[in-house]
N, C-alpha and C positions, 0 to 999 in steps of 0.2 A: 650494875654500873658502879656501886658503893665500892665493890670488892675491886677493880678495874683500876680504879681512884687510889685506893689504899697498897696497890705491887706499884703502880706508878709513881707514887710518894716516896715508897722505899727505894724504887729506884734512883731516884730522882736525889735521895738522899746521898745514897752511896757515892753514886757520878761525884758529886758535889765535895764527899772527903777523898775519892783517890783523885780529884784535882790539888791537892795541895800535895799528893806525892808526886805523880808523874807531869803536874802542868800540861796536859794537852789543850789546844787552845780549843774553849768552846764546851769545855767538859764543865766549868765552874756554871754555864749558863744551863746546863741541860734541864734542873729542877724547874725553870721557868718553861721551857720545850714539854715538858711534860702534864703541865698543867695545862697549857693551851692543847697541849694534845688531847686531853680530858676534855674539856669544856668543848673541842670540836666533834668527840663523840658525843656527848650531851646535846647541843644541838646540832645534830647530822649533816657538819659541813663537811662534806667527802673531801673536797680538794685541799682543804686545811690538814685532813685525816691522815692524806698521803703524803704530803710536803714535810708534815713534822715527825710521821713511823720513819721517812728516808732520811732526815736530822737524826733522828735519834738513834735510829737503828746503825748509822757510820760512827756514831761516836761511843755507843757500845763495841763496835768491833773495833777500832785503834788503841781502847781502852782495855779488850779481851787480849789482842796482841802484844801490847805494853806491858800485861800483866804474866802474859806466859810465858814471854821473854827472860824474866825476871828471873833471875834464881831464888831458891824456894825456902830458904834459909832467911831471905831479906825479904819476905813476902808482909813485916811489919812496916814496910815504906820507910820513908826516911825518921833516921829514930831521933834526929837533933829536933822535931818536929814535937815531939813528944817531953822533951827536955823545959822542968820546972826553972 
């Protein structure tokens, strides 16, 4: 369950910085989507389990679309982003 916790964090992470490239709405919130997603396998709330895999799971795919779309040269996102 530890190990479970710790790819959903990192995901959760991720979501969170390719939201300030591509702004899909809903993608800055996912890190939150995944903790509740957590704590509903912790305590075995099934109907929570599948409400938040079908969240989460469409905003990875808009997000995998978004990203493949992209040409592969500009895959560092927006670089004025980046700019001191």
């Amino acid at each position: 369950m530890i190990a479970l916790g710790a790819m959903l964090l990192v995901i959760g992470g991720l979501s969170y910085k390719e939201y300030f490239c591509f702004r899909i709405f809903g993608l800055n919130a996912q890190p939150i989507f995944v903790a509740i997603l957590w704590f509903a396998f912790v305590f075995e709330q099934a109907l929570l389990v599948r409400i938040f895999s079908i969240i989460i799971g469409i905003l990875l795919l808009i997000l995998s679309i978004q990203k493949w779309r992209m040409p592969l040269h500009f895959d560092i996102g927006d670089k004025t982003k980046y700019q001191v």
